[in-house]
N, C-alpha and C positions, 0 to 999 in steps of 0.2 A: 756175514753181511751186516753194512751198519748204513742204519737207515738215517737220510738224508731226504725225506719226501716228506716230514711232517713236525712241526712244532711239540706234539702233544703224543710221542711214539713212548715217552718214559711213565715213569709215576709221578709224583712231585717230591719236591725238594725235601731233605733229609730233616732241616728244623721242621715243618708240619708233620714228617710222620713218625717223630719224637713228642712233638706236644699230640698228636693223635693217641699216640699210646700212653702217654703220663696219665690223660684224663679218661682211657677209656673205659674205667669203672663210675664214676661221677655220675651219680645221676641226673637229669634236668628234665624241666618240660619239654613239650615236641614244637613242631611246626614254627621253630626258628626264636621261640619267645624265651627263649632263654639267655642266661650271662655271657655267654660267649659270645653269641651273634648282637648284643644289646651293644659288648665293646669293639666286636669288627665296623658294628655300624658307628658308633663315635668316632671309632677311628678313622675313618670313611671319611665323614664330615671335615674332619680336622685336618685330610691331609689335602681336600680341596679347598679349604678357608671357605665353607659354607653350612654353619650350622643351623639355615635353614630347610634344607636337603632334607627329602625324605629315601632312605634307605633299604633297600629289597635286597637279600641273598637267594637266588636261583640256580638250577642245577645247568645247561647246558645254553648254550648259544644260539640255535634254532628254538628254542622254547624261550628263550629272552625277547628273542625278535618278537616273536608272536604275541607275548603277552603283552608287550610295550603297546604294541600297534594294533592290537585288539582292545587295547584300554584308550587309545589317544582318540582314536576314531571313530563316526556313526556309520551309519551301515553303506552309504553313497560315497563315502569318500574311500581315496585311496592315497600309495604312496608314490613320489619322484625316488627313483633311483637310475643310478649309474647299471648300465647292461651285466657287466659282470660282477657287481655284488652280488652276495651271498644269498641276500632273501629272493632276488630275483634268475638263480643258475644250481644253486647247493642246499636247497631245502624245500625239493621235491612238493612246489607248489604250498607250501607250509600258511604262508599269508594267503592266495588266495582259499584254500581250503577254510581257512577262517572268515572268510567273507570280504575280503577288499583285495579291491587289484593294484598290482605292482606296473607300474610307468616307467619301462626304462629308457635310458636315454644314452645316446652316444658319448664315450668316451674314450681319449686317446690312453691317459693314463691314469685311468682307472678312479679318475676324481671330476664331482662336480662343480662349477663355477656360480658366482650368484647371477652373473648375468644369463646363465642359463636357464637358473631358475624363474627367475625376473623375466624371461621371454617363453615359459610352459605355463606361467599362470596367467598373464597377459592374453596369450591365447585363447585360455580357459575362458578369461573374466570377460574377455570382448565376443566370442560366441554365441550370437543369438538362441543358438541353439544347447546350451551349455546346461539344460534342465538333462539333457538324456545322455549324455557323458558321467564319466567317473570325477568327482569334482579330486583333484589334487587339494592334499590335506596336509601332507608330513614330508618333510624330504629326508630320506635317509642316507647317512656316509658311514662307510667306514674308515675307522684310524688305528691301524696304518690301513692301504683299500686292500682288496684282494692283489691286486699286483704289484703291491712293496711300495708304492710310493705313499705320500704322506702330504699330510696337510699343515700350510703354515700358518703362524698365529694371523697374520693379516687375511689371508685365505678364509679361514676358519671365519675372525671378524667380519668380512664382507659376504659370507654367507647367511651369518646370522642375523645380520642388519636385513638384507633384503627378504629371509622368512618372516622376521619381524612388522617388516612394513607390507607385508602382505595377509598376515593370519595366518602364514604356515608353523607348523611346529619343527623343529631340526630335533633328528635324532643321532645319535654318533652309536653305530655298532663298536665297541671297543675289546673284541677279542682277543684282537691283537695289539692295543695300548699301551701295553709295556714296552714293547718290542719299536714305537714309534718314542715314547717318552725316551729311553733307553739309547736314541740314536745318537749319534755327534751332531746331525745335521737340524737337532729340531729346536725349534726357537718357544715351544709352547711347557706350558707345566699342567700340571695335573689344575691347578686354581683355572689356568688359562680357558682349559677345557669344558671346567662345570659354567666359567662366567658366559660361555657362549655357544648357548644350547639348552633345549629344554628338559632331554632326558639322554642318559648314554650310561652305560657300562663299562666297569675296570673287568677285562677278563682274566678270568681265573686258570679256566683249563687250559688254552695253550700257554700260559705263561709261569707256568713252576705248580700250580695245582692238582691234587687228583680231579678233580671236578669245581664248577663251581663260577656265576657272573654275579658281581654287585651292581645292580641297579639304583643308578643316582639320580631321582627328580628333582628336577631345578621350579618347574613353571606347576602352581599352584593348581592350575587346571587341570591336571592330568595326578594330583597324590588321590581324591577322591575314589575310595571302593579298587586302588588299585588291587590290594590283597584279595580280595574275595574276586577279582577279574583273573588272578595271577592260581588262583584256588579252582575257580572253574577250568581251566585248562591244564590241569593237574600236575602244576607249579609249584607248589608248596610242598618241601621235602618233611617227611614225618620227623628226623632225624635232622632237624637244622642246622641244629650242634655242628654238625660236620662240616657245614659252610661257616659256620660261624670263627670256630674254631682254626681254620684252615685260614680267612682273610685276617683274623687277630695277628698269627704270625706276619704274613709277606705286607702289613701295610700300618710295620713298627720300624723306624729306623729307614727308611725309605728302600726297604730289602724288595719292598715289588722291582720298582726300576730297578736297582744294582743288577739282580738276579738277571733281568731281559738284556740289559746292557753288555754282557757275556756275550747272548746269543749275536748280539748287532756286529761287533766285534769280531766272530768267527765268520760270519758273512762276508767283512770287508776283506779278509783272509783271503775267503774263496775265489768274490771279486776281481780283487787286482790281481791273482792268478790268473783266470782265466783271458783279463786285461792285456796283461805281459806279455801272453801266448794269441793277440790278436783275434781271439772268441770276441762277439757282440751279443748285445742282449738284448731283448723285445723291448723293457723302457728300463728307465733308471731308477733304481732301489735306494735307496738310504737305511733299510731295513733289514729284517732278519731274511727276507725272502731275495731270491735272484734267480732272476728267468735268461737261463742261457739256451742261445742258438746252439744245435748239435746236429752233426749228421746222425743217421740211422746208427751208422758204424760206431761212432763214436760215442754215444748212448749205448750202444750194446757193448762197448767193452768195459764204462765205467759201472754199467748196470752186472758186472760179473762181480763186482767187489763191493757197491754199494746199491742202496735201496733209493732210488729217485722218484720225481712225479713228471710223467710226460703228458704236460698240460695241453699242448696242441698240435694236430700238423699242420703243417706252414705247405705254402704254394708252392716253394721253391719242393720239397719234396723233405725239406729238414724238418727238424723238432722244437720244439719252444719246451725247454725241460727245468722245473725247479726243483732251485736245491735249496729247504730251509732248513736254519741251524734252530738251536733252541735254547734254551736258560740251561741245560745241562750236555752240550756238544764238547765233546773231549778234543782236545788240543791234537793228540796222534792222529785222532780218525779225520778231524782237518788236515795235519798234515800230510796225510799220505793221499787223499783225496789230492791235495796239488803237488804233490812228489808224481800222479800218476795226468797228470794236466799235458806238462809237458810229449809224451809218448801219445798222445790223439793227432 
């Protein structure tokens, strides 16, 4: 069985766990204050042209969320998100356990608008009543979203203009970042990203890493006491090094993208396979992720040779089922995945 239901089903890429093992006699200090995490964070800086940026390496992506947004926010405020993002569907309450609630908001593909934004705070602000409400503080996105789609630099620009003129903060979950940078279809770069936006993350783990988010502060208001906020929520790995060391590799030679750019690539494979063969899909992907329509039947016979995610049932009585590739998806196991397209 070769699993086709998750980004992050390998280990990481063969350079980190070569430089993992060159160094792993060396000794250093702990909790990230050492030479290796000192040049993943340079390097960090330099590959978005902002060596104002202050730089955080963290272990996992539900604990990035949290600590970003437990450092951005007071205790009455909360966040705007899109319905089916992650802090709001796949981290079992994570935000509001920490104390602020999560606003979500309808969307078709899995992205929000600024005029959308620009009409949740209007609302807010014109409320008489708006002392006993959660005041909206932060709006979150992710890039690429939970549904493959992705955001473009003008998107992105008129998002950030309209949190701006309002005192919202934008934050970009970038779990999956590579995997949107990496695309054919995206017009934005890594500089693009840091210039518009307060805070976001290059992710580590689904994208070639054992583990591992770099958190990138842009907006001066929010580096204050990060650490000891990111230390309270037992964010701080003893063993830094290991972040450190792991983002020095993927973000020398612009090996993060190259790496994701694979997985975009075996996506479009799958794609236009299933394209050729007249399958439809919930929305349009540019990404590593693609949500095809299936029957029962037809899910259960591709799920005899491969490992899928049946994300939803559909009214019609079919399946919404993804298939993501990843930085390390083998070219055979693509092809016989649509060698076996055609026979459904």
């Amino acid at each position: 069985m070769y699993c086709f239901n998750s980004d992050y089903t390998e280990g990481c890429h063969p350079a980190i766990l070569e430089k993992l093992i060159a160094t792993n006699m060396v000794q250093t200090t702990g909790y990230g204050m050492d030479a290796y995490c000192d040049e993943a964070r340079q390097l960090v800086k330099e590959a978005c042209n902002r060596p104002d940026a202050d730089v955080h390496l963290l272990v996992g992506g539900t604990q990035t969320n949290l600590v970003v947004i437990s450092a951005a926010l007071r205790p009455h405020q909360a966040v705007l998100a899109s319905f089916p993002s992650h802090i709001n569907t796949h981290e079992a309450g994570a935000i509001e356990h920490g104390g602020h609630r999560v606003i979500p908001l309808h969307t078709d593909d899995g992205k929000l608008t600024a005029s959308q934004i620009e009409a949740e705070w209007i609302k807010y602000d014109t409320d008489p009543a708006r002392e006993h409400w959660a005041q909206p503080k932060l709006v979150y996105i992710s890039q690429s979203t939970e549904v493959g789609s992705m955001y473009s630099k003008a998107e992105l620009e008129a998002l950030y203009a309209v949190c701006k003129k309002y005192g919202l903060y934008l934050f970009i979950d970038g779990a999956r970042l590579g995997y949107a940078l990496g695309s054919p279809d995206s017009d934005l770069t890594l500089e693009d990203v840091a210039n518009n936006c307060d805070v976001f993350y290059i992710g580590g783990t689904k994208c070639g890493l054992l583990f591992g988010e770099a958190v990138v502060i842009l907006n001066n208001a929010l580096k204050p006491d990060f650490r000891s906020i990111a230390k309270q929520n037992g964010a701080i790995l003893a063993k830094g090094r290991l972040l450190g060391i792991q983002f020095g590799v993927v973000m020398k030679n612009n090996m993060y993208i190259e790496i994701c750019r694979h997985a975009v690539e075996q996506a479009y494979k799958v794609r236009d396979a299933f394209l050729a063969n007249g399958f439809k899909f919930i929305t349009e992907s540019p990404t590593n992720q693609q949500f095809v329509i299936l029957t029962p039947a037809q899910y259960e016979k591709l799920s005899q040779e491969f490992v899928l995610s049946l994300i939803e049932y559909l009214p019609d009585g079919n399946y919404s089922v993804r298939i993501c590739t990843s930085w390390a998806t083998k070219d055979e196991e693509v092809d016989r995945l649509i060698a076996m397209i055609p026979e459904l």
